[in-house]
Every structure is written in structure tokens, then in C-alpha cells.
C-alpha positions in Angstrom: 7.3 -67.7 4.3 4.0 -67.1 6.3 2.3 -68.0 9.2 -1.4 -69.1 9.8 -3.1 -68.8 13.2 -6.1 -71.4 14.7 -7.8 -69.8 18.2 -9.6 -72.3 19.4 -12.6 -72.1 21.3 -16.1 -72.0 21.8 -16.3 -68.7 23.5 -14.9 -67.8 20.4 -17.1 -68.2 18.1 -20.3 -67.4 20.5 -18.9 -63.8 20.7 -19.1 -64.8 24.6 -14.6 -63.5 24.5 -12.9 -61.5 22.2 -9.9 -62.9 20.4 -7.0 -60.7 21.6 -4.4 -63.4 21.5 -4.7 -63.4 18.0 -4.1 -59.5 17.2 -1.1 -60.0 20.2 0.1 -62.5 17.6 -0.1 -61.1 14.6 2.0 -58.3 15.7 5.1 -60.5 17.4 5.4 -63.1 14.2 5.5 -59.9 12.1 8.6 -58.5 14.3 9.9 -62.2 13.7 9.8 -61.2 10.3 6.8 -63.6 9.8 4.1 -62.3 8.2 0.3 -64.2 9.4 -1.4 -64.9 5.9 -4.4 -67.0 7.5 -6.3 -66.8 10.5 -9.2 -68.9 11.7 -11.7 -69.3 14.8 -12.6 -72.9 15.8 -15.4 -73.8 18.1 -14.9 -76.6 20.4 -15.3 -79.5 17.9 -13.3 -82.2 17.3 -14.2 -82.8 13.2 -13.8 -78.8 12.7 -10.6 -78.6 14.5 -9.1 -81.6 12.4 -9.8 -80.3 8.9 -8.4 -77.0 10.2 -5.2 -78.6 11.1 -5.1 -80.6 7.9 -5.8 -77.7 5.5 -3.2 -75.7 7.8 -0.4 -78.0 8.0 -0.9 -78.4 3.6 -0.5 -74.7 2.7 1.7 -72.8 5.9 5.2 -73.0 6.9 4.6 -72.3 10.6 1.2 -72.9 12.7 0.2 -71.5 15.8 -2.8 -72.3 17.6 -4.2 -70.9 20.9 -6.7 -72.7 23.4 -8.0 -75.9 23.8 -4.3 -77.7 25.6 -6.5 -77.8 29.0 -8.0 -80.9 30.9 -11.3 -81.2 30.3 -13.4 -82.9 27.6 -13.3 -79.7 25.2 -9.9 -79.5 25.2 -9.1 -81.2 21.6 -6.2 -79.6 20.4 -3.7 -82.6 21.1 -6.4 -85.1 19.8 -7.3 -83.0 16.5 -3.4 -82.5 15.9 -2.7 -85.8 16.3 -5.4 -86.8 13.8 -4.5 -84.6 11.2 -0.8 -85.8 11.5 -1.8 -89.1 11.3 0.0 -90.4 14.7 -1.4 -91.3 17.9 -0.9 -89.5 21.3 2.1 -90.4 23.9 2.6 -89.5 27.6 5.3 -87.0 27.9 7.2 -87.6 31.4 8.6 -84.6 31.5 5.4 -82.8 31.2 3.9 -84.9 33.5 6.5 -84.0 36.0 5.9 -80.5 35.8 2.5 -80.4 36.0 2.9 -82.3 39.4 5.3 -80.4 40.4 3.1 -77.1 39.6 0.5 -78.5 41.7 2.7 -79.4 44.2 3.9 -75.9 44.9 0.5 -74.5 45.4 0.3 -76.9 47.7 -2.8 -79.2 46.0 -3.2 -82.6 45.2 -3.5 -82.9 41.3 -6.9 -84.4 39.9 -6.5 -87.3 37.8 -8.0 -85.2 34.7 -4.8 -83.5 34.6 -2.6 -85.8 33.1 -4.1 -85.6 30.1 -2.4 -82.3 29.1 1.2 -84.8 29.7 -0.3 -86.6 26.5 0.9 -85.1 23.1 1.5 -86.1 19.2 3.9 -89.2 18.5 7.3 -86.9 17.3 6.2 -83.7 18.6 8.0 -82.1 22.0 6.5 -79.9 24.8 6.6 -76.0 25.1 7.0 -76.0 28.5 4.6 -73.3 30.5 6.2 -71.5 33.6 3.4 -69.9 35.1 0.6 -73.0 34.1 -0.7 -76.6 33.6 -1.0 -76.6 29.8 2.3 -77.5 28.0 2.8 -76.3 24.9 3.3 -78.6 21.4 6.0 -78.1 19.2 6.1 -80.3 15.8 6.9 -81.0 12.5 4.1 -82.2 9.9 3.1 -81.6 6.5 5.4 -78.9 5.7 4.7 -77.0 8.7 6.3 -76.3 12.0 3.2 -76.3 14.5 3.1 -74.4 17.9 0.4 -74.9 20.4 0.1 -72.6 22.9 -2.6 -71.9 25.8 -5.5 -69.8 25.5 -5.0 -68.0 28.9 -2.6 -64.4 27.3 -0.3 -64.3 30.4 0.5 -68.0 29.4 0.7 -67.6 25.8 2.3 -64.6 25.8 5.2 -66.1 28.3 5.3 -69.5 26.4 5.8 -67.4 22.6 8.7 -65.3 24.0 11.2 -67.8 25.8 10.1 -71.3 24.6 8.6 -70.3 20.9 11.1 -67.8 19.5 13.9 -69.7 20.3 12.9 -72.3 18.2 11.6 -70.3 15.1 15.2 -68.9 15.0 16.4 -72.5 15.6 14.7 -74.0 12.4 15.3 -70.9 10.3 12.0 -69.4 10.3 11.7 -65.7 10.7 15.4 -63.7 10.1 14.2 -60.7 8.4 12.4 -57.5 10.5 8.7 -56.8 9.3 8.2 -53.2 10.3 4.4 -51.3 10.2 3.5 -47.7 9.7 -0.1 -45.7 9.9 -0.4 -42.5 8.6 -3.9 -41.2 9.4 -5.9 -38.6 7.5 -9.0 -37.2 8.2 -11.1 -34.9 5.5 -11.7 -36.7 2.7 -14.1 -40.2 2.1 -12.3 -43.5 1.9 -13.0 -44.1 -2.0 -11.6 -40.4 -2.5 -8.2 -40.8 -0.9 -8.1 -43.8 -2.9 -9.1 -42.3 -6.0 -5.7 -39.8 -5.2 -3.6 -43.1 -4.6 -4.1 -45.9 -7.2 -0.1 -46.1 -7.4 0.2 -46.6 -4.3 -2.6 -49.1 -3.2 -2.1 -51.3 -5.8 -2.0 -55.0 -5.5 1.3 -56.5 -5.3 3.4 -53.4 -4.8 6.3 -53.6 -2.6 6.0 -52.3 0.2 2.6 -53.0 0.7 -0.1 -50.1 1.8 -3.8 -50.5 2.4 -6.1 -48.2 3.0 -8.7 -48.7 6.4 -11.5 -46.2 8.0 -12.4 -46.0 11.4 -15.0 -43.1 12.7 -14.2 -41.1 9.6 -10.7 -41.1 10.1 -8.9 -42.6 6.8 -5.2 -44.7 7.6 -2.8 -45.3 5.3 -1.1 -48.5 6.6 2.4 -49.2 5.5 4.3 -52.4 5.5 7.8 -53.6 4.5 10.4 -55.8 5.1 14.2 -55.9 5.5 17.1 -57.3 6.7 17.0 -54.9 9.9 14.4 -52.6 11.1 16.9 -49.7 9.7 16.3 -51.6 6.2 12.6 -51.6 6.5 12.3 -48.2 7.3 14.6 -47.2 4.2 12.4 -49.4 1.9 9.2 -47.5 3.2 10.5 -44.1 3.2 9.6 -43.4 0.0 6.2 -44.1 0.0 5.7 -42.0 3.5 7.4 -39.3 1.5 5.0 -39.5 -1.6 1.4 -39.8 1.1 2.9 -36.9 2.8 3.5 -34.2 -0.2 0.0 -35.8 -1.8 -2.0 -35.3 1.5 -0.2 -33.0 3.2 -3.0 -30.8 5.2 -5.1 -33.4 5.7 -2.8 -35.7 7.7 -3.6 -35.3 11.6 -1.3 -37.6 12.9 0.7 -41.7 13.0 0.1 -44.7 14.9 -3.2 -44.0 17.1 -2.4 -39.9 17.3 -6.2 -38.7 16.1 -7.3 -35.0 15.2 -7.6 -34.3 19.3 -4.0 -35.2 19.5 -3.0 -33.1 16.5 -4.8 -30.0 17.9 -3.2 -30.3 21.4 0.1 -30.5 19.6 -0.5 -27.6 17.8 -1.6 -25.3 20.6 1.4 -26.6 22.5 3.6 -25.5 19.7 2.1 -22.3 19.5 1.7 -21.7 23.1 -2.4 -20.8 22.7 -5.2 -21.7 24.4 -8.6 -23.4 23.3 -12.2 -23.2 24.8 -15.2 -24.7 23.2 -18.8 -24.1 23.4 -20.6 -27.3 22.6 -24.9 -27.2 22.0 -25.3 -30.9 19.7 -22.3 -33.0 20.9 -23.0 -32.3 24.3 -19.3 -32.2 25.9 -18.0 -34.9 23.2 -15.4 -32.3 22.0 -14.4 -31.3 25.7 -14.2 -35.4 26.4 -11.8 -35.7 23.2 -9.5 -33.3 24.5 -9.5 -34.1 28.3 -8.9 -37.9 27.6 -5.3 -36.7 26.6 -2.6 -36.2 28.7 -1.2 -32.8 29.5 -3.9 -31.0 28.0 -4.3 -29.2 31.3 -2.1 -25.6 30.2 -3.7 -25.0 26.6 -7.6 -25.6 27.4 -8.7 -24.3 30.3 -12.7 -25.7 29.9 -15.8 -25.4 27.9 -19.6 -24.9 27.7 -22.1 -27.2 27.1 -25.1 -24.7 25.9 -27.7 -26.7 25.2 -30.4 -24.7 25.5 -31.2 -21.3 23.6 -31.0 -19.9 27.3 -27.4 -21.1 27.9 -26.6 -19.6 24.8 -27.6 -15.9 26.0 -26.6 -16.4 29.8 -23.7 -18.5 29.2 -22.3 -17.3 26.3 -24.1 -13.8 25.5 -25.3 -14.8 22.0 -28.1 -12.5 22.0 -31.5 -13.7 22.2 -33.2 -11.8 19.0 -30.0 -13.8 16.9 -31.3 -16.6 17.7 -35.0 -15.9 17.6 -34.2 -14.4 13.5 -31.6 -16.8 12.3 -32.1 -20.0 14.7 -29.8 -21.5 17.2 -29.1 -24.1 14.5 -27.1 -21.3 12.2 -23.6 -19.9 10.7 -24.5 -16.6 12.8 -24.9 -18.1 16.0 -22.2 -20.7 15.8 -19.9 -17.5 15.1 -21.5 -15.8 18.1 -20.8 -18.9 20.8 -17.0 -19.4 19.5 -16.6 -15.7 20.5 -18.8 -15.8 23.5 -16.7 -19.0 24.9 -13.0 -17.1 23.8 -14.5 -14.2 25.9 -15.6 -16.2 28.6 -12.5 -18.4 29.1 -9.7 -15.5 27.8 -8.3 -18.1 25.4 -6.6 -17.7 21.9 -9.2 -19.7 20.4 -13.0 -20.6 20.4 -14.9 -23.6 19.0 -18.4 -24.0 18.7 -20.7 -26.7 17.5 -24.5 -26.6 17.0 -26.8 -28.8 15.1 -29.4 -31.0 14.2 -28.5 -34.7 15.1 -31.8 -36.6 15.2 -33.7 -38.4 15.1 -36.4 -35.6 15.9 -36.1 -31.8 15.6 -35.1 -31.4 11.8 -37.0 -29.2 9.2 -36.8 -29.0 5.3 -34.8 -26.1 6.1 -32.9 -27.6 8.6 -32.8 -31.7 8.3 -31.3 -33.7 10.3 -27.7 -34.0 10.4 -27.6 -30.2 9.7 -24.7 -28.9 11.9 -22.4 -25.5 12.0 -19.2 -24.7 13.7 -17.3 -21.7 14.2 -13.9 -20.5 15.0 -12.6 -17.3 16.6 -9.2 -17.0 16.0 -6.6 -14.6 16.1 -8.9 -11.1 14.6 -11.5 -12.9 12.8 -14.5 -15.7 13.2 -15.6 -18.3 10.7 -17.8 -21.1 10.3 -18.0 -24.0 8.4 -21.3 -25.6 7.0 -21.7 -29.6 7.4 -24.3 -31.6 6.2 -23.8 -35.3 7.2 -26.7 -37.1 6.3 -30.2 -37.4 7.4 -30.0 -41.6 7.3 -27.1 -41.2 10.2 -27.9 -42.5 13.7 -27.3 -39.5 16.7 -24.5 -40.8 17.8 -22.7 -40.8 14.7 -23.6 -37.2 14.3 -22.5 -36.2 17.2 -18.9 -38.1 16.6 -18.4 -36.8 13.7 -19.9 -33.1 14.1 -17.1 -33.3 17.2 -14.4 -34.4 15.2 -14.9 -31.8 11.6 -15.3 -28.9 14.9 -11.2 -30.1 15.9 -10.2 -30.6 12.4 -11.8 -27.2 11.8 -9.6 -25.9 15.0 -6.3 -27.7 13.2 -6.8 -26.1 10.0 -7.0 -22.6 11.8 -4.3 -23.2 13.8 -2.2 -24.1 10.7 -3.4 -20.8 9.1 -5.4 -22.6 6.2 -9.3 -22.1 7.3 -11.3 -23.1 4.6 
């Protein structure tokens, strides 16, 4: 049993909206225990929209479509249902009636164009809408149950939770709990945590787990089905047991937690404090932590040093360091973690400085050249990073933020490489 979703609309397709009902969707067939195995955007044409119903109705048990049940002429999702269904359209008085009555209330006299969204398929029935003019569809065809709902969320969303669900329950679709899981890991490349887990990413495997990377942050994403959500989790359990012990250190969190998050848990836990001394990122690492909430009692602030000159005011790295070695150095990235600890009276101190482009690198120090350190308890580190002259600033300066609080993590967890 699956589902297959058809947004329709121009704005769509232009890139003028972003498709958000879809993802909203996605996520409430799956906790009706129907998984979406197709998903299509549809401009506002009437030949395109037809051979998407046709090819829809042939291959999924339930349809649901989004947009296009307004009154003007580029609303087509009646007409191109109809079509592919092979009936004609029919006046719904019910409908009609409550679209009058809708107008009614807010006190306005209905245009004409409106009782178009009263007409629907021949053997279909109407979703009705609470809180709008545009009905919904509910029919039978090919061996699909179809559901058209309105493009405008509030609507849709409304519309799929009292009038919709009722009815997948009602025919038998749905029953059984889909239930999702993401583990994320950050440390490693894509291809290499996948090299680590061929049993587990393989096709076909039950329950299923992909693999996705996002800002060099690698997810596991678990999914499995069962009677209840109690059965679901019990079918997963072992594979969250078997990414755990395989990738223990490098997992910083589940769901949306990040590497920011897993270091503020950590302090927390440990009752210590961070500050960080930033020269490359700019305040990126400062932003990553401040953006969470309750980071107030475990980091108190940070630097941005910049310049060589903030360096030696701000964070006393001495001036003939930086004029041997280079502010772009293991020494000096040693130097501003213990000169922002000092400065702030914290547990801990991060530093960042680098090379991130597109001017200022050397063939000693390219682009994309960056150190950290870490003071920490009676000692100071650093960690070398090299992440590619090809890579745009920004992305150096994202991911030179993010190695500096995986760097922070790791210390915190007593295992600094």
C-alpha cells in the first residue's frame, strides 16, 4: 500500500513558492501508516495535469493532490480529474450551499466565478473545507482512492485531519504506524560511513535506512513499520543499536540536534563553561551556540580577532608569535584558545584561524588552510584542517565552525585526537 502526491501549480514549478504542503504530507500519510512512493509538481496545464492523474490513478492505492480546486481559469484540478476518470463534472448542492453560506458570513455577495468550485467528478463526494471556498474531492477510480485538497496549508492541513483521515480509516487504508528515526554523525565523508555500513544500507532491507548529508553533517535515517508505534520502535531497535556501537564517537546527536547542540549538552552535563576566540569564521561559532536555547550559564561570550592586532590586545598572543610562525598557525591557534579561557575564566577555549578565500592563500598556506585549538582542563591542542582550495568562503567558514565544536565535543568526551 502507498500513496502518490500531485501539488499543483504554476508557482510551483517557476520556483516563485516552495512546496511545503508536500513535505507536511509526507510526514502525516506516513503516521497513517501510508508510506508516499511518488511525488510530482504540476504547472497550471490542463494536458499535464490529466496524464498525471491517469498515470496516478493506474499504479497508487491513494492519491492526494494539492492546489488548483479555486475559481479561476487555472484552477483545473476538477476538470483534469474528471478527464482522467472518464466522467463529466456535476454541481454539488451541498457545496454550493456552503460556499454561500461562507460568503454570507463575511458578510459579501458571492461572484458568480465561484460556483464553479460546487462542480465536481460524476461519483466523487466533497471534502468539505471549514475555514474556505474550495471543497475538497473524495473518489474512487482506477484502483485508487483520490483526495483533493486546497493549496492554501491552513486549509489543507484542516481538510486532511477531520474530513480525510476519517475516510482513509473508513476504506481500510492506513492501520499500521510508520515510525522515522535520524541519527546524525559528523566526522567522516558520506561514501566513508557507507563504506562502514553496506549491511545496513542495503536495498530492500527491513527496516529501511538511507544515508543523507547536509553541511557535512552525515544522517542515518531509519524507517519501519508496525502494528503500533511501540512495534515500530522494537523492529528498529536493532539497527539503532548496531549504528550506535559502529559509530559510536562520531554521533553528535537525533532528529535536528547538530554538533552545537551536542556541545551545549555536554558542558551542561559537566557543569563547564566555553569561550571562543574566532579570526576566519567571524562569530559563526559564537552564532551556532547562541541560536540555542539555554546556552546562557555555560558560555559566557567570545572574540572575534580578526586582525593580528586583536590577537595581541584582545587575546595576548604575542606579537613576535605571530610575526615567526603566522597568524594562520598550530602555535597561535593554541595561543588564542588560552588567551580567550583567560580572558572569559571559562573551563574551556576554542579558537579558529584560517585561510578561507578566495584571496590571501600561499603555497605554504592555500586556501582553505585552517587551525583550531583547545585549552582544556591542564593542556592545549590543535587540530590541522585542510578543506580544499576549490571551496567557496562560505563553506569554509561553515565547516572550519563546525570541525572547531566537534573538536570542543571530542575534548569534552576526553578523546582529543
Amino acid at each position: 500500500m502507498h500513496a502518490e502526491l500531485l501539488m499543483i501549480g504554476s508557482e510551483l514549478i517557476s520556483g516563485a513558492k516552495l512546496d511545503t504542503n508536500g513535505q507536511w504530507l509526507c510526514d502525516r500519510l506516513a503516521a497513517q501508516g501510508i508510506p508516499v512512493r511518488f511525488s510530482t509538481l504540476l504547472g497550471d496545464t490542463l494536458d499535464d495535469n490529466v496524464a498525471a492523474f491517469a498515470l496516478a490513478i493506474s499504479r497508487s492505492d491513494l492519491v492526494v493532490t494539492s492546489g488548483g480546486l479555486g475559481p479561476t481559469q487555472d484552477d483545473l484540478t476538477r476538470d483534469a480529474l474528471a478527464k482522467a476518470a472518464g466522467v463529466g463534472l456535476v454541481q454539488d448542492d451541498r457545496a454550493l450551499a456552503m460556499i454561500e453560506a461562507l460568503f454570507a458570513r463575511r458578510d459579501r455577495e458571492m461572484p458568480d466565478r465561484n460556483r464553479i468550485q460546487a462542480l465536481i467528478p460524476e461519483g466523487s463526494s466533497i471534502l468539505p473545507n471549514p475555514i474556505g471556498t474550495a471543497p475538497g474531492i473524495w473518489m474512487k477510480t482506477g484502483i485508487a482512492h483520490v483526495a483533493c485538497l486546497p493549496g492554501v496549508p491552513r486549509e489543507l492541513k484542516a481538510m486532511f485531519d477531520e474530513e480525510l483521515v476519517p475516510r482513509l480509516r473508513a476504506v481500510g487504508l492506513g492501520g499500521r504506524v510508520i515510525v522515522n528515526r535520524v541519527i546524525n554523525l559528523f566526522g567522516l565523508g558520506e561514501s566513508e560511513v557507507e563504506a562502514q555500513a553496506p549491511d545496513l544500507t542495503a536495498r530492500g532491507r527491513v527496516p529501511e535506512v538511507g544515508i543523507t548529508a547536509s553541511d557535512a553533517t552525515i544522517s542515518f535515517r531509519i524507517r519501519a513499520e508496525g502494528v503500533d508505534e511501540a512495534d515500530a520502535l522494537a523492529a528498529m531497535q536493532p539497527t539503532i543499536d548496531a549504528i550506535y556501537e559502529r559509530f559510536g564517537d562520531l554521533i553528535v546527536g537525533e532528529g535536528t540536534d547538530d554538533v552545537a547542540e551536542a556541545v551545549i549538552a555536554l558542558l551542561h552535563d559537566r557543569n563547564k563553561t566555553i569561550a571562543v576566540a574566532e579570526s576566519c569564521t567571524g562569530g559563526l561559532i559564537a552564532h551556532r551556540l547562541t541560536r540555542i536555547p539555554g546556552v546562557g550559564p555555560v558560555f559566557p561570550g567570545g572574540i572575534v580577532s580578526y586582525a593580528n592586532e586583536a590577537k595581541t590586545d584582545l587575546l595576548d598572543v604575542p606579537a613576535d608569535l605571530i610575526d615567526s610562525v603566522g597568524a594562520v598557525s598550530a602555535e597561535v591557534a593554541e595561543a588564542m584558545a588560552v588567551g580567550v579561557r583567560r580572558r572569559f575564566g571559562t573551563d574551556v577555549g576554542l579558537s579558529v584561524t584560517g585561510v578561507a578565500g578566495p584571496t590571501g592563500g600561499s603555497p605554504d598556506k592555500p586556501i582553505g588552510l585552517v587551525h583550531l585549538g583547545l585549552s582544556l582542563d591542564d593542556h592545549t591542542t590543535h587540530r590541522r584542517l585542510s578543506l580544499g582550495s576549490e571551496q567557496p568562503r562560505p563553506v569554509i567558514q561553515s565547516r572550519s565552525a563546525k570541525h572547531a565544536l566537534n573538536f570542543a565535543r571530542l575534548g569534552l568526551l576526553g578523546k582529543t585526537p
